[in-house]
C-alpha positions in Angstrom: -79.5 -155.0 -65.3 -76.1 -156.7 -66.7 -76.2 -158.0 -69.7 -73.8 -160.9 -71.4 -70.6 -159.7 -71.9 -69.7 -162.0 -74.6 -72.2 -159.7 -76.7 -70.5 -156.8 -75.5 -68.3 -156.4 -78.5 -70.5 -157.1 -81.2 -70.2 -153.7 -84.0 -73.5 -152.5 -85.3 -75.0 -154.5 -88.0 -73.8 -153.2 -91.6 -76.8 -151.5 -92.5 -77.9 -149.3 -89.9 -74.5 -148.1 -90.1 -74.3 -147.1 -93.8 -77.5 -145.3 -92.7 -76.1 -143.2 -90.1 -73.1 -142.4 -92.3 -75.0 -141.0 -95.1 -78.0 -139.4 -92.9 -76.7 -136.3 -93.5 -75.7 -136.4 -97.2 -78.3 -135.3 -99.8 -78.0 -137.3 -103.2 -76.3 -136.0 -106.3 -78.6 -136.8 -108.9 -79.2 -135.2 -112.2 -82.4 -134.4 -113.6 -84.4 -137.3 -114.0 -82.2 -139.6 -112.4 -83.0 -141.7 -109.6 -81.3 -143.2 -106.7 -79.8 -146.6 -107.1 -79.7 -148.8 -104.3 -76.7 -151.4 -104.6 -76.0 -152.5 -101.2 -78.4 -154.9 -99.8 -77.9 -158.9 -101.5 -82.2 -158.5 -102.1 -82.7 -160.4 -105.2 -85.4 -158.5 -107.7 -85.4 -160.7 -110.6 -89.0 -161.7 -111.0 -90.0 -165.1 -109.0 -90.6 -168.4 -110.4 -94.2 -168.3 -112.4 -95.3 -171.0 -109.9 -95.2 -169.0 -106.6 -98.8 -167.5 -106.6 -100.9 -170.6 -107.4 -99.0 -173.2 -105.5 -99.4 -171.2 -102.3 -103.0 -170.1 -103.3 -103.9 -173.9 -103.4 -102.3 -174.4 -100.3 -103.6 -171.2 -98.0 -105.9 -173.8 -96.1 -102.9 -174.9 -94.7 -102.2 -171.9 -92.5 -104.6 -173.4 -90.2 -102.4 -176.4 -89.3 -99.2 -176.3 -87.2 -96.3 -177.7 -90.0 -94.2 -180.5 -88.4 -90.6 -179.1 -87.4 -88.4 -180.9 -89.8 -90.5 -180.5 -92.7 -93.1 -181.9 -94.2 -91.7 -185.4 -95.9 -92.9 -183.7 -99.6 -90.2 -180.9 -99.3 -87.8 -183.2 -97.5 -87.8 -185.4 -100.5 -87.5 -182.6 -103.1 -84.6 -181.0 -101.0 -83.3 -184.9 -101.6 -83.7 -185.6 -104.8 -82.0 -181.9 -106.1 -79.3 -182.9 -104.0 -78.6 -186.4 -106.0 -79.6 -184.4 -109.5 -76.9 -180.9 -108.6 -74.1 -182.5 -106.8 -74.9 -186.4 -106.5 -75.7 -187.0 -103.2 -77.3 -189.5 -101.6 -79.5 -188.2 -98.3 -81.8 -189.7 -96.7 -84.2 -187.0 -95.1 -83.4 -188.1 -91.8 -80.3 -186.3 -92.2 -82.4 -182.9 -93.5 -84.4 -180.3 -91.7 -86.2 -177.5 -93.3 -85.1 -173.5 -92.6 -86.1 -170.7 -92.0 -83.3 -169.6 -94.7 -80.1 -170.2 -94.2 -79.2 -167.6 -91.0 -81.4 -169.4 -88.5 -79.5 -172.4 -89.9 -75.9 -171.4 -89.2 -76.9 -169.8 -86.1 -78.3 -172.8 -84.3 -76.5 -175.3 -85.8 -73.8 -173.9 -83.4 -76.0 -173.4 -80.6 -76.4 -177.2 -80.6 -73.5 -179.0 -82.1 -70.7 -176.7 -80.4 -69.0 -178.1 -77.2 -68.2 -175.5 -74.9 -64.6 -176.9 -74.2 -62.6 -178.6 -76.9 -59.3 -180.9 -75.9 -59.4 -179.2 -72.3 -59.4 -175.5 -73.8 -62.4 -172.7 -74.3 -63.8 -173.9 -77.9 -63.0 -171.4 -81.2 -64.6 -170.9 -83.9 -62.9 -170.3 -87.3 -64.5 -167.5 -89.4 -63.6 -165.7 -92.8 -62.9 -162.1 -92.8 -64.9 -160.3 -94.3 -68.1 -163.0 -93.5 -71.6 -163.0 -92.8 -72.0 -161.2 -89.6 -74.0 -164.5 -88.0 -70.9 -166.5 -87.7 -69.4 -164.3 -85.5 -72.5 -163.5 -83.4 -73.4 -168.0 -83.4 -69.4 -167.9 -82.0 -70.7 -165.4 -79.2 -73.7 -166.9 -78.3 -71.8 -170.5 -77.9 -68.7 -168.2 -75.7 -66.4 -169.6 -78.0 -63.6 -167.6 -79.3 -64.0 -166.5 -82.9 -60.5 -166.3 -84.5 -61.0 -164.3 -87.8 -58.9 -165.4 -90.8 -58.4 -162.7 -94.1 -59.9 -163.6 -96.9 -58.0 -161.2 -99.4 -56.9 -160.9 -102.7 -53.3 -162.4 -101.0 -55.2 -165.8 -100.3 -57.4 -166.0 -103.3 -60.5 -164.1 -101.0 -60.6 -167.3 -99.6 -59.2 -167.9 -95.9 -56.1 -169.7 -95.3 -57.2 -172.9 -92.7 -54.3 -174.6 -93.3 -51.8 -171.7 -92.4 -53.8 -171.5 -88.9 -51.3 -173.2 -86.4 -51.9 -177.1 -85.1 -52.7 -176.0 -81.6 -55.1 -173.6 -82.3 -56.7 -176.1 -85.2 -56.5 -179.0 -82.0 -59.4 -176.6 -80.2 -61.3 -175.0 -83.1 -64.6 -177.0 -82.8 -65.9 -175.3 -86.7 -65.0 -173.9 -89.5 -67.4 -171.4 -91.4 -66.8 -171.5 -95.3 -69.2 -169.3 -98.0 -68.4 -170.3 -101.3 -69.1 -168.7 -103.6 -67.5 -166.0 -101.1 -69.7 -163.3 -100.0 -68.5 -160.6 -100.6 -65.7 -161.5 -103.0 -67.6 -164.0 -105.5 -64.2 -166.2 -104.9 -65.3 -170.2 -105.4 -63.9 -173.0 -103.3 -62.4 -175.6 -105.9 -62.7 -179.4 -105.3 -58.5 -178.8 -103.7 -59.2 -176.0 -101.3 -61.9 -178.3 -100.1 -60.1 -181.2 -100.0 -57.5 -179.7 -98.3 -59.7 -178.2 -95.5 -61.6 -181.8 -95.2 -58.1 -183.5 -94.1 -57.8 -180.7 -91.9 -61.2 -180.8 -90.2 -60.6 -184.7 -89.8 -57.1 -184.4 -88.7 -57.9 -181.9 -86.0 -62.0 -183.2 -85.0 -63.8 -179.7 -85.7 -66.8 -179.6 -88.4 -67.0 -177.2 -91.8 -70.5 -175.2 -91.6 -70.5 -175.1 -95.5 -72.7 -172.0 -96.4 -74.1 -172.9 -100.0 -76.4 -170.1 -100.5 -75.0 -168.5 -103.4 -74.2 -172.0 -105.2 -76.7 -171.7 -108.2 -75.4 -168.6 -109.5 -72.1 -168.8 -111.6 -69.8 -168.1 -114.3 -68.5 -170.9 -115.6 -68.6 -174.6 -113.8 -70.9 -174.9 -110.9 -68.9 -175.3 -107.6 -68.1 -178.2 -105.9 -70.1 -178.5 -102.7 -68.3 -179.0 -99.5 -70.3 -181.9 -98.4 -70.2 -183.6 -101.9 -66.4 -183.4 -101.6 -66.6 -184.7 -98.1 -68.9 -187.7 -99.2 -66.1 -188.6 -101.9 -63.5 -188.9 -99.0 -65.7 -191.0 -97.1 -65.8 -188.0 -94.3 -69.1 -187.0 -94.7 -69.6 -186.3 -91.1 -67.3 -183.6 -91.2 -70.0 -181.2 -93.0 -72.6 -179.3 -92.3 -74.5 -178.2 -95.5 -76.7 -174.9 -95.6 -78.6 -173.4 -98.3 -81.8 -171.7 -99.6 -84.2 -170.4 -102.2 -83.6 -166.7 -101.8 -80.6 -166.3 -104.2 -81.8 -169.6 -106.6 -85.6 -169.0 -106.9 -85.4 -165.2 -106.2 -87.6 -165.6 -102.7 -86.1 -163.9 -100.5 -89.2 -162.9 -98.9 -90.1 -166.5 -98.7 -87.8 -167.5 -96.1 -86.9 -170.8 -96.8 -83.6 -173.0 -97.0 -82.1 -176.3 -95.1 -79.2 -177.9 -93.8 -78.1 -181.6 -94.0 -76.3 -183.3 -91.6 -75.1 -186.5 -90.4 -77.9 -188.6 -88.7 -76.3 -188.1 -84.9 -76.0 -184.4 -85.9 -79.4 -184.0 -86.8 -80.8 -185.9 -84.1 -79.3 -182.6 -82.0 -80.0 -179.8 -84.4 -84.1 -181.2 -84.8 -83.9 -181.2 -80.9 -82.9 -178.1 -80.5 -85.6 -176.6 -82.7 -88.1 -178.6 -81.1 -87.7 -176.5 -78.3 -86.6 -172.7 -79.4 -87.2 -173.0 -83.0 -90.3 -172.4 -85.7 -91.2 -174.4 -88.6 -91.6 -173.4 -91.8 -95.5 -173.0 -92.5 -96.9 -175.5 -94.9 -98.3 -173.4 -97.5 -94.3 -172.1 -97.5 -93.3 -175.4 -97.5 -95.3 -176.4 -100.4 -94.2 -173.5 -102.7 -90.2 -174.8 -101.2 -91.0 -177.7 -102.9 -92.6 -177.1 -106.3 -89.4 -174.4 -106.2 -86.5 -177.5 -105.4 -88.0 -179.7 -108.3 -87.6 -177.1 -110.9 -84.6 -176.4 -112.5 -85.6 -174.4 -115.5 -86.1 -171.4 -113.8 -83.0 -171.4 -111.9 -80.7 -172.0 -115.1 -82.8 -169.0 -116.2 -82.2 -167.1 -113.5 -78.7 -168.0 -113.6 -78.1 -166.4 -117.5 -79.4 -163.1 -116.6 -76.4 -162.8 -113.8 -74.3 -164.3 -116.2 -75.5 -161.1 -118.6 -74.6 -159.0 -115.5 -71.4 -160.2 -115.3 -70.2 -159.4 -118.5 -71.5 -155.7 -118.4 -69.2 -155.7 -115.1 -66.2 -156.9 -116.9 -66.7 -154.2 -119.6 -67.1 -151.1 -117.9 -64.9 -152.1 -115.0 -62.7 -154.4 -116.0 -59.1 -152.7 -116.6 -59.4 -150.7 -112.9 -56.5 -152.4 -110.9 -57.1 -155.0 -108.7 -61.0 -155.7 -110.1 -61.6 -159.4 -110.1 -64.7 -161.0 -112.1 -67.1 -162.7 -109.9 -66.7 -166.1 -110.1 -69.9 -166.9 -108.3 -72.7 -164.8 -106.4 -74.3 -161.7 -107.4 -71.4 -159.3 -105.2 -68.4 -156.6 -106.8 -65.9 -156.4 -104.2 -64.1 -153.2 -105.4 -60.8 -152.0 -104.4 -60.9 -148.3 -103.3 -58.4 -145.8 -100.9 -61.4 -146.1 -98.3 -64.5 -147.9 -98.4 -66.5 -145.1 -96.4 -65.0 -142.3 -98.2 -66.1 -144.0 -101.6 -69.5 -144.9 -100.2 -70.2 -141.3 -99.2 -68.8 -139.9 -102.7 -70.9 -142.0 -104.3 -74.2 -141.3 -102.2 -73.2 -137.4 -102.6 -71.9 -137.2 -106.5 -74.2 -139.7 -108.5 -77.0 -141.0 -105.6 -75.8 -144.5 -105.5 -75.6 -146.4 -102.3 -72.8 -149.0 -101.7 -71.6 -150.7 -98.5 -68.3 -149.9 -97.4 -66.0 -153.0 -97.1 -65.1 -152.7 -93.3 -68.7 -152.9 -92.5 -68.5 -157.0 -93.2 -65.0 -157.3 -91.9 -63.4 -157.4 -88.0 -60.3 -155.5 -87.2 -57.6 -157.9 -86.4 -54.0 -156.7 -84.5 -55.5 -153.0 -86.3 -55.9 -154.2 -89.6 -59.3 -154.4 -91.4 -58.9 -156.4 -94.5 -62.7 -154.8 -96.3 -61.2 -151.2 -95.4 -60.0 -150.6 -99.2 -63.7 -152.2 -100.6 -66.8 -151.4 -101.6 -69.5 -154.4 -101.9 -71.8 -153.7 -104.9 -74.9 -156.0 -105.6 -76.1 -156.4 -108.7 -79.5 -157.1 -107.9 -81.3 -154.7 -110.6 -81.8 -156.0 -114.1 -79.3 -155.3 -116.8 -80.1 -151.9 -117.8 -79.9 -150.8 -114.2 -76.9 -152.7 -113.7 -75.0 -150.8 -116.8 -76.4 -147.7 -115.7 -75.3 -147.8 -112.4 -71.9 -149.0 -113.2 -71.4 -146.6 -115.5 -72.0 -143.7 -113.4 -69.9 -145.8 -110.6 -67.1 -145.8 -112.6 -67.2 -142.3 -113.8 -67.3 -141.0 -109.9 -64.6 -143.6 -108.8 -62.2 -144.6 -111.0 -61.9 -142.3 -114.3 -59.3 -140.3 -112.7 -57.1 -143.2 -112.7 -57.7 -144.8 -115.8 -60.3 -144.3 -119.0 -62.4 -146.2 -121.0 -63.7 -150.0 -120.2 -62.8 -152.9 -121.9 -64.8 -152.7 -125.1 
């Protein structure tokens, strides 16, 4: 049996291989010490005190098939925390409930990507390093993906507007995460203006990924589409995001997108057909979670608590940059694999190399030098782990933290 070639050259998913690269390396732990897992973006801050009883009120539900858009309760809470966070107006004809935000930028592309774009084979613009589903939603649409660096050099953010105009004149969207994962670099209101004019100038559509919006240092960040509304371009956007990283429901499976009407008209169709709604005891706890902000501002302070111990015992290594938004380190190193197995092997902390969320481009992988470290755990963890990180990593080349 032949299978599609255009999956042909897909790498193995990040995971699997940080597994087989450590399989054979016992961790270095000292007496009493435990493993510390860092790599996975698995929030374990404690979910919202309203979880268990909304969905126990609800359990009847399970009985009933949910409608595929989303029941017009969670619709309207997705709504109205969009006008209180960035000032939007949406109507819920212009929203669709997720199954969190990766089924979202997958099939968005599966149904608003034309297969040939000004007479040309379509492309797809994605960051690099990204979220593996961009590239894999390019494949599945047999449009090229072209992969921009996102690197220190351009702010961890790619450069659209250094890509040339003919390439731009086929490119039919542009994947953005901001904050960034895995740098924690934030879009400002320029950058996004910036790629707006672009995406109008040259007829392609931003799939803004928003799913790490809620957690920040300082000012929240702009969201693409908000920026887009201002410029009366709108329809150039394609909003994504989700409870997992806000409300600390990962498990719950739950997000949305928001779209222009005509857009959604095509992406409701599509999941009509091939797609799965959310169930409505899931979409009732979505909802009690979208109308409450208290415990995402609290959810928000103990990252911001995990920042600063970052800053402190990291902070004077060259080339460490605080995380503007997001719960990722991106960490220079000589060799992201090396470092992950020196960890694993000296102090039993797992980290995922850098080049495991990048594409090699002309033999160049821009994660090679990084390590991505979550910081998922609570504070003491955190400090614990960092400490030791340090310690294995970096105290040959400098001492002491920033105290």
């Amino acid at each position: 049996m032949t299978f599609p070639e255009r999956f042909s050259n897909l790498p193995e998913y990040a995971f699997p291989r940080l597994r087989a690269l450590l399989s054979n390396i016992q961790p270095g732990l000292a007496p009493g010490e435990s493993p510390m897992v860092l790599t996975i973006g698995e929030p374990r801050h404690a979910m919202p005190d309203f979880v268990g009883p909304v969905m126990a009120d609800s359990i009847a539900e399970f009985a009933k098939y949910p409608t595929n858009e989303g029941a017009p309760e969670l619709l309207d809470a997705i709504s109205a925390w969009l006008k209180r966070r960035h000032g939007l107006d949406i109507t819920t004809d212009r929203l669709m409930a997720l199954n969190g935000t990766r089924e979202g930028l997958f099939n968005a592309a599966l149904a608003l990507c034309p297969e040939i774009k000004n007479g040309q084979r379509s492309a797809i613009l994605v960051p690099n390093p990204f979220y593996q589903v961009y590239a894999v939603a390019a494949a599945a649409v047999n449009a090229e993906a072209i992969f921009l660096p996102a690197t220190p050099e351009t702010g961890n953010l790619p450069d659209y507007a250094g890509v040339p105009a003919d390439v731009l004149d086929r490119v039919a969207i542009a994947y953005l995460c901001s904050p960034a994962n895995p740098q924690g670099a934030m879009a400002d209101r320029d950058y996004l203006e910036t790629l707006v004019t672009l995406a109008e100038r040259h007829d392609f559509l931003i799939f803004s990924d928003e799913c790490y919006s809620e957690i920040y240092r300082d000012a929240p960040p702009p969201s693409a589409l908000a920026v887009a509304t201002d410029m009366g371009l709108a329809d150039r956007v394609v909003m994504f995001n989700s409870l997992s990283k806000r409300s600390n429901l990962p498990g719950l499976r739950s997000g949305f997108v928001a779209a222009s009407k005509a857009q959604m008209v095509k992406i409701r169709q599509l999941r009509s057909f091939a797609g799965a709604p959310l169930p409505l005891p899931v979409q009732r706890v979505s909802q009690a979670a979208w109308a409450d902000d208290a415990h995402a501002d609290a959810n928000r302070a103990l990252y911001l608590e995990k920042y600063h111990i970052a800053d402190r015992i990291l902070g004077n290594i060259p080339g460490y940059l605080p995380i503007d938004g997001g719960f990722f380190l991106w960490l220079p190193v000589e060799d992201g694999e090396a470092a992950a197995c020196k960890l694993w092997a000296t102090a039993g902390i797992q980290v995922l190399p850098g080049a495991y969320l990048s594409r090699d481009v002309d033999g160049r992988n821009p994660g090679q030098g990084f390590i991505r470290v979550a910081l998922v755990a609570d504070a003491a963890q955190t400090e614990t782990a960092l400490t030791r990180l340090r310690a294995v990593l970096y105290d040959d080349i400098t001492t002491g933290g920033d105290d």
